[in-house]
MARMI-658603 format. One record per atom (N, C-alpha, C): residue number from 1; residue in one letter; x, y, z negated. Coordinates in steps of 0.05 Angstrom, whole numbers, padded with zeros to 5 digits. Atoms other than C-alpha are relative to their C-alpha. Example, Ala and Ser with C-alpha at 12.3 -4.5 7.8 and 13.67 -1.06 7.14 Angstrom:
BEGIN
n, res, east, north, up
1, a, 00018, -00024, 00000;
1, a, 00246, -00090, -00156;
1, a, 00018, 00024, 00000;
2, s, -00016, -00024, 00001;
2, s, 00273, -00021, -00143;
2, s, -00015, 00022, -00014;
***
This chain:
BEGIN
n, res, east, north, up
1, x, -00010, -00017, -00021;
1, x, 00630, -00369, -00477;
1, x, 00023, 00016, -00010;
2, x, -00027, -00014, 00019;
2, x, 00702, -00336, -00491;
2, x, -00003, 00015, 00027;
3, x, -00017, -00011, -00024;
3, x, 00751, -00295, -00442;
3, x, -00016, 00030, 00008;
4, x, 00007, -00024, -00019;
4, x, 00727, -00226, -00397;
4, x, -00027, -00003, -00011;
5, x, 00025, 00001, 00006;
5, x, 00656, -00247, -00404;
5, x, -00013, 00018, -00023;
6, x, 00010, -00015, 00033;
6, x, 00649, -00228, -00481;
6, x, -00009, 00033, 00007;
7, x, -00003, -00029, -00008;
7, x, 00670, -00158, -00451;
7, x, -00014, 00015, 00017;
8, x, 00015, -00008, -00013;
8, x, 00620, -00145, -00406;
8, x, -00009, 00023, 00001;
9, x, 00009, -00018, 00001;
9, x, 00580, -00102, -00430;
9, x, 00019, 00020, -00013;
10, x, -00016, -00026, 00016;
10, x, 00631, -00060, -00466;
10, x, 00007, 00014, 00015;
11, x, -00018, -00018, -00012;
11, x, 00685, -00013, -00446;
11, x, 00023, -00018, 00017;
12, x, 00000, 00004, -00016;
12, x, 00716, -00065, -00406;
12, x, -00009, -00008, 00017;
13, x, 00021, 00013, -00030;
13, x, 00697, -00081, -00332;
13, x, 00016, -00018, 00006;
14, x, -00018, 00009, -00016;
14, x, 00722, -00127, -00286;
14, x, 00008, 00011, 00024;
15, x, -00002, -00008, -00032;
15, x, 00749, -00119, -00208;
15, x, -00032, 00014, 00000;
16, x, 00022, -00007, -00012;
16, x, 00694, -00075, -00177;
16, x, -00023, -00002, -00020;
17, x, 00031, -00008, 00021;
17, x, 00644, -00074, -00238;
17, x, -00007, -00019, 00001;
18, x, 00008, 00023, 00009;
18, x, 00628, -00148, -00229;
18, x, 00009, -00011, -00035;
19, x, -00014, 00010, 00022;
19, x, 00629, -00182, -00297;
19, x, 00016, -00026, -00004;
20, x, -00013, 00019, 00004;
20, x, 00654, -00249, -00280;
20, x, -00003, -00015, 00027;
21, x, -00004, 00020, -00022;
21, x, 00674, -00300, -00226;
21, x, -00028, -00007, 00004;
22, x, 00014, 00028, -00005;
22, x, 00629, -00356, -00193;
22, x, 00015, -00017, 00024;
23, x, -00020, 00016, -00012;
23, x, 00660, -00409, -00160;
23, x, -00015, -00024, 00004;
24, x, 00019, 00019, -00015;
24, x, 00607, -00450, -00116;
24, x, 00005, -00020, 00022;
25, x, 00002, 00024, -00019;
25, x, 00602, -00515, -00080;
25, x, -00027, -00004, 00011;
26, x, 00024, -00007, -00015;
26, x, 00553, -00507, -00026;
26, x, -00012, -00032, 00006;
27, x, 00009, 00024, -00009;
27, x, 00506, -00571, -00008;
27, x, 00010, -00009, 00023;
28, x, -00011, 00012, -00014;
28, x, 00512, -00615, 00040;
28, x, -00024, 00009, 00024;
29, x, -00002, -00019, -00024;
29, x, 00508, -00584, 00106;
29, x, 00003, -00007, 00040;
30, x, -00017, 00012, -00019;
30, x, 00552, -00621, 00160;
30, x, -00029, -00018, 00013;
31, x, 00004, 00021, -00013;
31, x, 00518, -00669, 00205;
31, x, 00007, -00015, 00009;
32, x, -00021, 00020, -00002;
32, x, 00569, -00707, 00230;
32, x, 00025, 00014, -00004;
33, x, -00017, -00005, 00025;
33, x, 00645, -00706, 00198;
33, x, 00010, 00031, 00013;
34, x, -00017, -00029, -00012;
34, x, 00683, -00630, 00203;
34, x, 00017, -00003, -00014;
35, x, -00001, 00000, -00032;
35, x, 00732, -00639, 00232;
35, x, -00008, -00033, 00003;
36, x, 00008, 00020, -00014;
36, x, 00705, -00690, 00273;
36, x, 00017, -00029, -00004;
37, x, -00019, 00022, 00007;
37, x, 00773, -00731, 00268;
37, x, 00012, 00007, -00030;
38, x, -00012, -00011, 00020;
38, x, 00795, -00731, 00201;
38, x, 00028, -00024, -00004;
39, x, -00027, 00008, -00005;
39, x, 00869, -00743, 00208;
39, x, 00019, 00022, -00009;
40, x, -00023, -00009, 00002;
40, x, 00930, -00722, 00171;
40, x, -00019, 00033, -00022;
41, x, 00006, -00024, 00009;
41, x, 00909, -00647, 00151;
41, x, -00009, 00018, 00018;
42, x, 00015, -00008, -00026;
42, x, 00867, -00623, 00209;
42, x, -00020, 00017, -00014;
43, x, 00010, -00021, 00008;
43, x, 00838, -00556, 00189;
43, x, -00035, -00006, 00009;
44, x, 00019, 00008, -00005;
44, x, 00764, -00555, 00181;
44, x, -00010, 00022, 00028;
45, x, 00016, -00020, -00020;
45, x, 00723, -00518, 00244;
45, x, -00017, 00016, -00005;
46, x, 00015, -00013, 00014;
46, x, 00681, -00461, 00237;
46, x, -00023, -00017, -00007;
47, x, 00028, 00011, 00008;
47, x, 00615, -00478, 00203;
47, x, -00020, 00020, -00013;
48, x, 00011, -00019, 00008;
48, x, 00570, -00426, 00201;
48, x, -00020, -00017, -00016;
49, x, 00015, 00012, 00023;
49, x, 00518, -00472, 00166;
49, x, 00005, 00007, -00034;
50, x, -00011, 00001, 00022;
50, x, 00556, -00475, 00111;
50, x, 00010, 00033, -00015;
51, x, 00003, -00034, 00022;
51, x, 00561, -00400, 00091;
51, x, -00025, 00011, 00009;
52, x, 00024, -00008, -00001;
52, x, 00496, -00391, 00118;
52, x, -00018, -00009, -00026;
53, x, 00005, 00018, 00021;
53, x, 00476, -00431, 00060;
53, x, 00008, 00016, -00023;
54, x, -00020, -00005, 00032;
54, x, 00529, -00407, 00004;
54, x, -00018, 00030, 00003;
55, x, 00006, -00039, 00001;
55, x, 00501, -00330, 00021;
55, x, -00026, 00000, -00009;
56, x, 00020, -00002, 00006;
56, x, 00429, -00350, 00020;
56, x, -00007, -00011, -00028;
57, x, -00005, 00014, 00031;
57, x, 00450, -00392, -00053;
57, x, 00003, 00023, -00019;
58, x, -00012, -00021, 00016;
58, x, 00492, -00349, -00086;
58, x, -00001, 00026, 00015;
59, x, -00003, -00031, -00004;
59, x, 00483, -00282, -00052;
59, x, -00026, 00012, -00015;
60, x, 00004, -00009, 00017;
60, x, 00438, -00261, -00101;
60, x, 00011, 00015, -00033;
61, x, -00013, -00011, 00028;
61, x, 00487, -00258, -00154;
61, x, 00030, 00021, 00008;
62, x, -00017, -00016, -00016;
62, x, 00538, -00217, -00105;
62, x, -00004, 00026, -00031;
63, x, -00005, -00023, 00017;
63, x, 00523, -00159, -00153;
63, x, 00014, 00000, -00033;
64, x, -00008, 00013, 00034;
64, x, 00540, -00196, -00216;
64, x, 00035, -00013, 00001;
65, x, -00022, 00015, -00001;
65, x, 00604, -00233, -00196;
65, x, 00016, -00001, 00025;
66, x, -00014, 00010, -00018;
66, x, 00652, -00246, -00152;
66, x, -00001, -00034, 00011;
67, x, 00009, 00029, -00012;
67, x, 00637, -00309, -00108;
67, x, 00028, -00008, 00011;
68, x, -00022, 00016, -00015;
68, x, 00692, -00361, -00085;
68, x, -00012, -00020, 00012;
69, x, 00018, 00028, -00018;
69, x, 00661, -00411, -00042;
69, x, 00027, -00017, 00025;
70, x, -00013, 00008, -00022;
70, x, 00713, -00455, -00016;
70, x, -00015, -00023, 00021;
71, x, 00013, 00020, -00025;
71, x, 00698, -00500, 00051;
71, x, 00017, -00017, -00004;
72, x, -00007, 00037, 00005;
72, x, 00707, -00574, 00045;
72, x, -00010, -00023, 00018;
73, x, 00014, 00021, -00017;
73, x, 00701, -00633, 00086;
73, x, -00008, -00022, -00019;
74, x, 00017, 00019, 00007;
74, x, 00644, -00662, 00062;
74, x, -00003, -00023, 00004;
75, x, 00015, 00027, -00016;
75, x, 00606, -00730, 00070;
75, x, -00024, 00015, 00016;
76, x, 00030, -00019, -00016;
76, x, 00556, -00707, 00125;
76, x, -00023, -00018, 00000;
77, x, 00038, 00011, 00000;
77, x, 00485, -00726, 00130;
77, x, 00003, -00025, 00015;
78, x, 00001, 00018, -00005;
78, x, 00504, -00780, 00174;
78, x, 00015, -00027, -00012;
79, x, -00010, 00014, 00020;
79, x, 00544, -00813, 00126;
79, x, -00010, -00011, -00017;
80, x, 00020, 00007, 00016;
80, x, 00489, -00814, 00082;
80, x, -00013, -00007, 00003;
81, x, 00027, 00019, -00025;
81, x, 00435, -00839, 00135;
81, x, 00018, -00027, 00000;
82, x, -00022, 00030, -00001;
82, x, 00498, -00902, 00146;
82, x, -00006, -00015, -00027;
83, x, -00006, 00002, 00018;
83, x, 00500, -00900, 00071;
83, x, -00033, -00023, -00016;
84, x, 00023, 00027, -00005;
84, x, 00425, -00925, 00061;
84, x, -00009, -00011, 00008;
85, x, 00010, 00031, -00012;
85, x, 00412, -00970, 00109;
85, x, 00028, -00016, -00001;
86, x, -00021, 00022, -00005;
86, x, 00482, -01007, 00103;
86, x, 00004, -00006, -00041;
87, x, -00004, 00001, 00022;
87, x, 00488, -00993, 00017;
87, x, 00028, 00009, -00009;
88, x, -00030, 00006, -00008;
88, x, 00559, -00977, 00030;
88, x, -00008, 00039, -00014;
89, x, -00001, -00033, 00013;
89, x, 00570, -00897, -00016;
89, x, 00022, 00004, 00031;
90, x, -00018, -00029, -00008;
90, x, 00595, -00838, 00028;
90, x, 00028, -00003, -00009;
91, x, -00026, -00009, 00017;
91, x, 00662, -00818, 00015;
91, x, 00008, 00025, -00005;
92, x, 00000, -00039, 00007;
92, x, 00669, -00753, -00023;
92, x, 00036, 00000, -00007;
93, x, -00024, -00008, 00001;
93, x, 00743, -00753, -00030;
93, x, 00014, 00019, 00009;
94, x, -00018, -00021, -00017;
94, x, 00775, -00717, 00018;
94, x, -00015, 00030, -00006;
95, x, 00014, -00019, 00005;
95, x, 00715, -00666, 00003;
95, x, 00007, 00015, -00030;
96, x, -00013, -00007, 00029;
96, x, 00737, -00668, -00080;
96, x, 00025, 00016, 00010;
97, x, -00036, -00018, 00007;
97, x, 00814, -00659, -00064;
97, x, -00009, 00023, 00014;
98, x, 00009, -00029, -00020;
98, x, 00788, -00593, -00017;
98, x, 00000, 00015, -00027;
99, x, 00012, -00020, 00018;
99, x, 00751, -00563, -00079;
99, x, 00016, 00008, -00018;
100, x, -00024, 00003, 00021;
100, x, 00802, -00583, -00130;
100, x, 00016, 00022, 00004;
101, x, -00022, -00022, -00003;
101, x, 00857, -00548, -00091;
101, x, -00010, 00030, 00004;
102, x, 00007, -00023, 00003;
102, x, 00809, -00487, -00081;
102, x, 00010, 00015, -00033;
103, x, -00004, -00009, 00033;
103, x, 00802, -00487, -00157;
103, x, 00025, 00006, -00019;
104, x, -00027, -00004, 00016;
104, x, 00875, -00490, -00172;
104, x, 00017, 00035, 00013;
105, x, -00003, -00018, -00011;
105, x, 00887, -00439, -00123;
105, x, -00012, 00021, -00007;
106, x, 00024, -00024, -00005;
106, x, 00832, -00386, -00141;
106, x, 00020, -00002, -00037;
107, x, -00004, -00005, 00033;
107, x, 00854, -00400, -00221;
107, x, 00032, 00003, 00000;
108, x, -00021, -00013, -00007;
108, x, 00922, -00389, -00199;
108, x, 00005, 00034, 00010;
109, x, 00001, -00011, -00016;
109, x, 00913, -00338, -00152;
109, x, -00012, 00031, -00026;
110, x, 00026, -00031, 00000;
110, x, 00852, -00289, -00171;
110, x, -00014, -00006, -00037;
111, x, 00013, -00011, 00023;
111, x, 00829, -00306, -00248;
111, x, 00005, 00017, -00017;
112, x, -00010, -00022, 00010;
112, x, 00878, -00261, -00272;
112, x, -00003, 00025, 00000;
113, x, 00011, -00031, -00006;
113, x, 00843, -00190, -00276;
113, x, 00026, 00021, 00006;
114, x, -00027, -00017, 00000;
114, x, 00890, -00143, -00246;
114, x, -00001, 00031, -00016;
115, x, 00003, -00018, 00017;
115, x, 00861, -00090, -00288;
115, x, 00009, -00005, -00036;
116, x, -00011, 00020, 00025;
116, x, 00857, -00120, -00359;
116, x, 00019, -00023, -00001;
117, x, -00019, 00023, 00007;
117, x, 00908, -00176, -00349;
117, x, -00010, -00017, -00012;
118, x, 00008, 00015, 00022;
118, x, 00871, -00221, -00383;
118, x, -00023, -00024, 00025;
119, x, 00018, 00029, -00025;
119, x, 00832, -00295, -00347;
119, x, -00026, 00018, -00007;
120, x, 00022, -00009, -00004;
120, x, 00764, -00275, -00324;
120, x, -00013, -00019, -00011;
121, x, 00019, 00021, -00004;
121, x, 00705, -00311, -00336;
121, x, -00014, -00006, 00022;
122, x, 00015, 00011, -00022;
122, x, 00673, -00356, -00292;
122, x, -00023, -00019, -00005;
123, x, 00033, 00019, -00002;
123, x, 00605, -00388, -00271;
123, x, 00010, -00019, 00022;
124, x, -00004, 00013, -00033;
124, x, 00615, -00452, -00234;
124, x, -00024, -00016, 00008;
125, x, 00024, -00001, -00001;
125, x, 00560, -00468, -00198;
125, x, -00003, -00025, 00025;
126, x, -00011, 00013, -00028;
126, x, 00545, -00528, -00144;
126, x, -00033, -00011, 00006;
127, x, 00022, 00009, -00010;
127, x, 00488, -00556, -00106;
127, x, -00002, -00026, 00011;
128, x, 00001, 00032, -00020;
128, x, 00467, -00632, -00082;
128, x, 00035, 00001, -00007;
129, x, -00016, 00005, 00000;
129, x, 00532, -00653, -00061;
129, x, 00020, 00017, -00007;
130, x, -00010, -00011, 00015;
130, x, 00568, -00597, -00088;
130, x, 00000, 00007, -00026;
131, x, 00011, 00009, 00032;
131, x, 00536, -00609, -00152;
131, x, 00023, -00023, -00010;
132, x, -00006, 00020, 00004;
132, x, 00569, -00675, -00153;
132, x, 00041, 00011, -00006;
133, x, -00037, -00016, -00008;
133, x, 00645, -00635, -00127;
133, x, 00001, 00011, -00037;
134, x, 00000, -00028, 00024;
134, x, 00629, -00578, -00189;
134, x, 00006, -00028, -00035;
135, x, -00005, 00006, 00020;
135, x, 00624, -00635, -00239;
135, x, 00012, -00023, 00001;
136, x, -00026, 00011, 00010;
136, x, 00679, -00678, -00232;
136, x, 00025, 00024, 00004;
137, x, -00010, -00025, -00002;
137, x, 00715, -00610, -00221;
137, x, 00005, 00011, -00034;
138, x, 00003, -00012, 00028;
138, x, 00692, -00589, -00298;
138, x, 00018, -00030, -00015;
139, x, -00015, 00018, 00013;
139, x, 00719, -00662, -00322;
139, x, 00023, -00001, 00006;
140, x, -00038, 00007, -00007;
140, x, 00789, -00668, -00289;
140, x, 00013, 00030, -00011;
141, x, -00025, -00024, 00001;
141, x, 00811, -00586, -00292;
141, x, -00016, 00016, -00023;
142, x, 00003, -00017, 00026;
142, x, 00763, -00561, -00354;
142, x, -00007, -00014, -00022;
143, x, 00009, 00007, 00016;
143, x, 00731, -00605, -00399;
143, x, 00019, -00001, -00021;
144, x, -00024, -00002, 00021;
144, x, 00793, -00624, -00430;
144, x, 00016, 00017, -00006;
145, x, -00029, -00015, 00001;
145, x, 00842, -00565, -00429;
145, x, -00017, 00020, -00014;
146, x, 00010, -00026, 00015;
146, x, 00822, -00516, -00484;
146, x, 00011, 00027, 00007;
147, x, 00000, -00029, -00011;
147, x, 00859, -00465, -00451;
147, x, -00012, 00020, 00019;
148, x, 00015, 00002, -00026;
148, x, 00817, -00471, -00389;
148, x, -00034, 00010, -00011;
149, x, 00038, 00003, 00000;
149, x, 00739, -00481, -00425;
149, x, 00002, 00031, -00013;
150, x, 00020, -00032, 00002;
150, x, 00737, -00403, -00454;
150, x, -00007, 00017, 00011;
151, x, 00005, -00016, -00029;
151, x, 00738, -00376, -00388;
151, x, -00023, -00007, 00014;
152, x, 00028, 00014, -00018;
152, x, 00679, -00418, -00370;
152, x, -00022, 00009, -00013;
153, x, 00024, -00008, 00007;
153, x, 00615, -00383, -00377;
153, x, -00018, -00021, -00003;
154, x, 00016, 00011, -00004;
154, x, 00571, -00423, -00351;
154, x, 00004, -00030, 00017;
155, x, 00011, 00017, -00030;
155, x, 00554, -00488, -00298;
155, x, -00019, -00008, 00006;
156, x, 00023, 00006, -00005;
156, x, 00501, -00498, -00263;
156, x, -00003, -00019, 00023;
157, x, 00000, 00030, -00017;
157, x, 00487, -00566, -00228;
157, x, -00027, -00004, 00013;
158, x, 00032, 00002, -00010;
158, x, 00430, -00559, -00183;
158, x, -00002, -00025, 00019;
159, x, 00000, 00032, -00011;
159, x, 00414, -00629, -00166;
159, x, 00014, -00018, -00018;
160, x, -00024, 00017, 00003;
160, x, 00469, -00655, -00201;
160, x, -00018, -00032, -00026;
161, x, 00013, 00024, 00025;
161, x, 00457, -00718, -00260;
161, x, 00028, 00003, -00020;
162, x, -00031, -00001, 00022;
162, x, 00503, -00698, -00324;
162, x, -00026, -00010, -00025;
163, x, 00011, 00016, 00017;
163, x, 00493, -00752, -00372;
163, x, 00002, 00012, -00023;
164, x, -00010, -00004, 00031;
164, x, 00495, -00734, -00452;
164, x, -00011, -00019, -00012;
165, x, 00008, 00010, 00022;
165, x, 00486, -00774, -00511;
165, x, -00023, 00011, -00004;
166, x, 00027, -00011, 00005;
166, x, 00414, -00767, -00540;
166, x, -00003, 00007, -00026;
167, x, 00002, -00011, 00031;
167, x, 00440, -00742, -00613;
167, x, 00017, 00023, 00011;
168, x, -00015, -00023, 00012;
168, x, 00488, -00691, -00592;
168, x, 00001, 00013, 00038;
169, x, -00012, -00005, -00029;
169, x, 00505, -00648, -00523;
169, x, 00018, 00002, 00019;
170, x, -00022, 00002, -00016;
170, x, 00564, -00676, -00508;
170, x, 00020, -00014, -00013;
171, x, -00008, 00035, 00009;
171, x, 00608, -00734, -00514;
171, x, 00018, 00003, -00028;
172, x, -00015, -00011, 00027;
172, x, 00652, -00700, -00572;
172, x, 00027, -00022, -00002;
173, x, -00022, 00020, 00002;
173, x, 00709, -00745, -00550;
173, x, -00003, -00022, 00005;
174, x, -00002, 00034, 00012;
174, x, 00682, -00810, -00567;
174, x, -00017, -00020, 00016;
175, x, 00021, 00005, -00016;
175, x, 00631, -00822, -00516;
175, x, 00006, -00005, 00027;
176, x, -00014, -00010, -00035;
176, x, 00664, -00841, -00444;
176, x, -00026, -00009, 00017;
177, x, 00026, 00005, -00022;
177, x, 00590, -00851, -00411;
177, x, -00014, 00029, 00007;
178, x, 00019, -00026, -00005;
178, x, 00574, -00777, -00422;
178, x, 00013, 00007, 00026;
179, x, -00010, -00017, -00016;
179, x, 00590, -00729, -00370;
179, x, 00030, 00006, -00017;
180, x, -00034, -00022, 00004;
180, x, 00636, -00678, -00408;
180, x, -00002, -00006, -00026;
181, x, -00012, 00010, 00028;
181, x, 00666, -00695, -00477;
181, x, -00004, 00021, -00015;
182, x, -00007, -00025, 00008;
182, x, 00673, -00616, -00497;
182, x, -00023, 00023, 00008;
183, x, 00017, -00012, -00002;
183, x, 00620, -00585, -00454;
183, x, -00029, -00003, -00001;
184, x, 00027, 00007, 00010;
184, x, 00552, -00585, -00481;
184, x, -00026, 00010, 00036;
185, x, 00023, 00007, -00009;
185, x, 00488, -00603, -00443;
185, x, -00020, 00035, -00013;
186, x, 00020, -00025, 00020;
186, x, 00441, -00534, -00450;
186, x, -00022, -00012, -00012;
187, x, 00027, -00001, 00007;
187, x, 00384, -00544, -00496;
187, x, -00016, 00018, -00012;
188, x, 00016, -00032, 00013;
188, x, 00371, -00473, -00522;
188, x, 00007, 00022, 00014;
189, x, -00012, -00033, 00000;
189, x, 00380, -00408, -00501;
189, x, 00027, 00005, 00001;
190, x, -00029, -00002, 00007;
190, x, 00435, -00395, -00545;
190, x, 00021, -00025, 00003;
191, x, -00018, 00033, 00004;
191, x, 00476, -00468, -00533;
191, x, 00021, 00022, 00024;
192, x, -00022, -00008, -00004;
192, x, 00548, -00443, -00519;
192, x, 00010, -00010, 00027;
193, x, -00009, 00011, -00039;
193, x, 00574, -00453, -00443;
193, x, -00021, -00021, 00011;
194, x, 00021, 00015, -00009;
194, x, 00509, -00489, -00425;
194, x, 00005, -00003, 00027;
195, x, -00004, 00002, -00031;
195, x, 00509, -00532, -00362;
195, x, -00030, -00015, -00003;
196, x, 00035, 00014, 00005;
196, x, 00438, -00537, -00349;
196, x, -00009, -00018, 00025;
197, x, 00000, 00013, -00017;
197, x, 00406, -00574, -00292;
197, x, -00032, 00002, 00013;
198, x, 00033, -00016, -00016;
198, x, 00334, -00551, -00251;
198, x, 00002, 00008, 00020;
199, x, 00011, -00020, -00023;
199, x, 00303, -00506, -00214;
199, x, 00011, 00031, 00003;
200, x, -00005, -00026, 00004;
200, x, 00312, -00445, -00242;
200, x, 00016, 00008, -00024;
201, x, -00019, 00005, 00015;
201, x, 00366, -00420, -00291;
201, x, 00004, 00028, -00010;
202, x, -00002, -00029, 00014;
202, x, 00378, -00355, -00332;
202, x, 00032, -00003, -00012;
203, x, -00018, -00002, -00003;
203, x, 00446, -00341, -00341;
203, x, 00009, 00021, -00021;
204, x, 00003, -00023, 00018;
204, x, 00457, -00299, -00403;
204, x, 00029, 00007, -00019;
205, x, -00029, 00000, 00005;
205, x, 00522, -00267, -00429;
205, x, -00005, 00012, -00032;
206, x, 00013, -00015, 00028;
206, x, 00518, -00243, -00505;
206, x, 00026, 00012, -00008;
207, x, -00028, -00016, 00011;
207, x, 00567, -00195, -00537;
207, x, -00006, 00006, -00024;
208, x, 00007, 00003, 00023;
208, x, 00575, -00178, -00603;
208, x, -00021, 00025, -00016;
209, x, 00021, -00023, -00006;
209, x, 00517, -00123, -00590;
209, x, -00023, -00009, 00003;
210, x, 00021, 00012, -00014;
210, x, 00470, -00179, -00569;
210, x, 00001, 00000, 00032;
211, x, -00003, 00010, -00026;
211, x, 00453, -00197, -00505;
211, x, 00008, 00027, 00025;
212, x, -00011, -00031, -00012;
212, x, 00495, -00151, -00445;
212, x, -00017, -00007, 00028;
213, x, 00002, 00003, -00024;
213, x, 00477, -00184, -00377;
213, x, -00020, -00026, 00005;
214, x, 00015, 00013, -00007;
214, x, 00424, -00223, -00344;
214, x, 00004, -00010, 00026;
215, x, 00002, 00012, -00037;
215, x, 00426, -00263, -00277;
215, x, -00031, -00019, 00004;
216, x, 00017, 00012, -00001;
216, x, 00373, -00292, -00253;
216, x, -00001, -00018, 00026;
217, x, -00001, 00017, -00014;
217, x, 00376, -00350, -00201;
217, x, -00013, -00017, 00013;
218, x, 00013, 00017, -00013;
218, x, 00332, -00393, -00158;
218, x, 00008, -00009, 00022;
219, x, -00004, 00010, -00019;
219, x, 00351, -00436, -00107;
219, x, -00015, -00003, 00022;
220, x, 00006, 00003, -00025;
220, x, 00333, -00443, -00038;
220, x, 00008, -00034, 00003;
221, x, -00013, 00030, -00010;
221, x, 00327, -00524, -00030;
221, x, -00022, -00013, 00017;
***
């Protein structure tokens, strides 16, 4: 864990006394496509589902972080009903490029603390089909870019399937079947930017004081 985070518990804060981002991909939600026609760049329609969801997910950690939850046109439930009786995958594309450009936008935009000047840290966090968004998300814009992974606290893949090698927690380069090459698979406690994968998930920030901040997380699924 690098970046803001380390700082937590010290003498710096972040925005509003949160210690660090989260930056969530909400499950899959939709029932049939939003927007309905997907043509050209046709803005999505409200969907209260879909932050009815992200609030009842992540609004527990509202006190701990700052939440970004961008909206994406998903594959909807009936895509995925088509999907097994015909064998034919969903198509999460248009739903990826959504999140992607959230993520370039938000790490553009807002990781820059306007207090300390300095990248925040972030938890990215995703569910079911936003599970799936969050971790090709960590392979294309963090796994590789060492300027990018010290800002990353944490991820948490609820639902998700992140492969590792069965000697080490993470592909270390040389491995293109793992998940992430750079980010380790949690298997302890202490395992450094752990992306773990369950039910339930402890979220623990350590400073050079010992441990500063605790989250504690359970899903609604």
């Amino acid at each position: 864990m690098g970046g803001v985070g380390r700082k937590c518990g010290g003498t710096v804060r972040a925005v509003g006394g949160a210690c660090w981002d989260c930056f969530f991909g909400y499950p899959t939600v939709d029932l049939l496509s939003n927007p309905v026609l997907r043509i050209g760049s046709l803005p999505l329609g409200p969907d209260d589902a879909a932050a009815a969801v992200a609030y009842a997910q992540v609004g527990p950690l509202l006190s701990h972080c700052r939440v970004f939850v961008p909206a994406y046109r998903q594959a909807p439930l009936a895509a995925h009903i088509v999907g097994v009786l015909t064998g034919a995958a969903p198509d999460y594309a248009l739903g990826l490029e959504d999140v992607e450009q959230a993520w370039q936008t938000y790490w553009r935009d807002d990781n820059i603390d306007p207090v300390t000047h300095r990248r925040r840290g972030v938890v990215v966090i995703g569910h079911s089909q936003g599970a799936a968004d969050a971790a090709s998300l960590l392979r294309g814009r963090v796994d590789g870019h060492p300027d990018v992974r010290p800002s990353l606290v944490s991820a948490l893949l609820l639902g998700g399937n992140v492969q590792a090698p069965l000697d080490r927690p993470a592909g270390s380069g040389s491995e293109p079947e793992a998940a992430f090459q750079y980010l380790p698979v949690c298997a302890r406690a202490s395992a450094a930017v752990p992306v773990p994968v369950g039910r339930l998930f402890v979220v623990q920030a350590t400073g050079r004081n010992g441990p500063t901040a605790r989250l504690h997380f359970r899903p609604r699924l």
